[in-house]
Structures are given as structure tokens and as C-alpha cells.
C-alpha positions in Angstrom: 154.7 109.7 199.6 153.4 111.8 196.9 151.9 110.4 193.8 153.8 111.9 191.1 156.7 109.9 192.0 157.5 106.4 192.8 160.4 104.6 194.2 161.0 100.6 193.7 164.5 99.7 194.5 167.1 101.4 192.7 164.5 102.8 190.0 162.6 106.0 190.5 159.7 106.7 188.2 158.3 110.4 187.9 154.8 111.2 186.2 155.4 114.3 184.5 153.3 117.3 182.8 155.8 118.7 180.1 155.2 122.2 178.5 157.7 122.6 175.5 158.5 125.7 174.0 158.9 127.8 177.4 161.1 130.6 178.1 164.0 128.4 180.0 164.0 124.8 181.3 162.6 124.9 184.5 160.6 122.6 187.6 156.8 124.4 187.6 155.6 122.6 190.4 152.9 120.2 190.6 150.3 119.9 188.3 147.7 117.4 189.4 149.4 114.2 190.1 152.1 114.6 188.2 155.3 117.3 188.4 155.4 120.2 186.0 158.2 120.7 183.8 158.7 123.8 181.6 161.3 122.8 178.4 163.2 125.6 176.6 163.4 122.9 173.6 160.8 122.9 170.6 158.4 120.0 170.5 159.8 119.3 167.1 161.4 115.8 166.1 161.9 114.8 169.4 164.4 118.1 170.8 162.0 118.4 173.6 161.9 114.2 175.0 166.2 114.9 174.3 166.1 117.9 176.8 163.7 116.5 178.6 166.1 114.1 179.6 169.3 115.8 179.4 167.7 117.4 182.3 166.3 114.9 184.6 169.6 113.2 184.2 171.2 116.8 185.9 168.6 117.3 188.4 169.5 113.3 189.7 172.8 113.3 189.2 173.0 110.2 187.2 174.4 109.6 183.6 172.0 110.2 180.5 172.1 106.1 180.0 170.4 106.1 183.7 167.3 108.1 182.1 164.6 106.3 180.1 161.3 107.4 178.8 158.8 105.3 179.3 155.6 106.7 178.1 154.3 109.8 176.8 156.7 109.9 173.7 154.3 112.2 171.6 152.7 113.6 174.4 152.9 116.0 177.3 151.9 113.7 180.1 154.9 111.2 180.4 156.7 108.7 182.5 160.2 108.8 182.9 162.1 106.1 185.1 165.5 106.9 186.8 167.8 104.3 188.0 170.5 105.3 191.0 169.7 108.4 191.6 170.3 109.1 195.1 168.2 112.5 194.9 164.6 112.8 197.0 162.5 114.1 194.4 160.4 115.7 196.4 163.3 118.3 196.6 162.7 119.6 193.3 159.8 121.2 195.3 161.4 123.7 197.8 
């Protein structure tokens, strides 16, 4: 087990390092302990947290109502907690 992710149950929790503003929305690997994320979206009243994730709930699989943020609102280290995802996140990584 890695430590940018977690899995209790039915709920996975990601630690993520978020770069807004980038070319296109994209997984940049790991970046410490947590996963990079590169976001197409402006950090500007909250577009980037909304595609942020808009595209966590793609990459699982699971419905947008599935996706919560649960820290790191005005920041670019965050925590984001996913419930029935049936997706191994460490596949983002290949």
C-alpha cells in the first residue's frame, strides 16, 4: 500500500498535489506522498475544486455525488474521498 491513497470499506481517500492552470487535465504522477494532478481549470472561484472533481469522478467511474472534497479547499494539497469506486488507484500510475 502506498501512502497517497487509502482504502476503508467502500470509501477511498486520495491525498492529492493539485496544479491549476495547466495545459490539459492530466495524472502527473507522484509527488511526495501524495498523487499529482495537473487541472486545465483556473484556480478562480472554485472552477478548479469543480474539475477537480468532475475528474476523479471519470477516472473511478462513479457519479459526481460519489466525490467529496474533504480538505484542501483553498489549497493545492487536498483530500478527496471516493465512495464505490471499484478502480485500484494505483492504476492511475502505469
Amino acid at each position: 500500500m502506498t501512502e497517497w491513497y487509502r482504502r476503508n470499506g467502500d470509501i477511498l481517500t486520495l491525498t492529492l498535489h493539485v496544479q491549476p492552470g495547466a495545459k490539459r487535465t492530466e495524472v502527473a504522477g507522484l509527488h511526495g506522498d501524495a498523487l499529482k494532478l495537473r487541472l486545465a481549470a483556473p484556480p478562480i472561484e472554485g472552477r478548479a475544486n469543480e474539475a477537480l472533481l468532475r475528474f476523479i469522478a471519470d477516472t473511478f467511474g462513479v457519479p459526481l455525488r460519489q466525490v467529496e472534497l474533504k480538505q484542501g479547499g483553498q489549497s493545492r494539497h487536498k483530500v478527496v474521498a471516493i465512495s464505490g469506486s471499484k478502480v485500484e488507484p494505483g492504476s492511475l500510475l502505469l
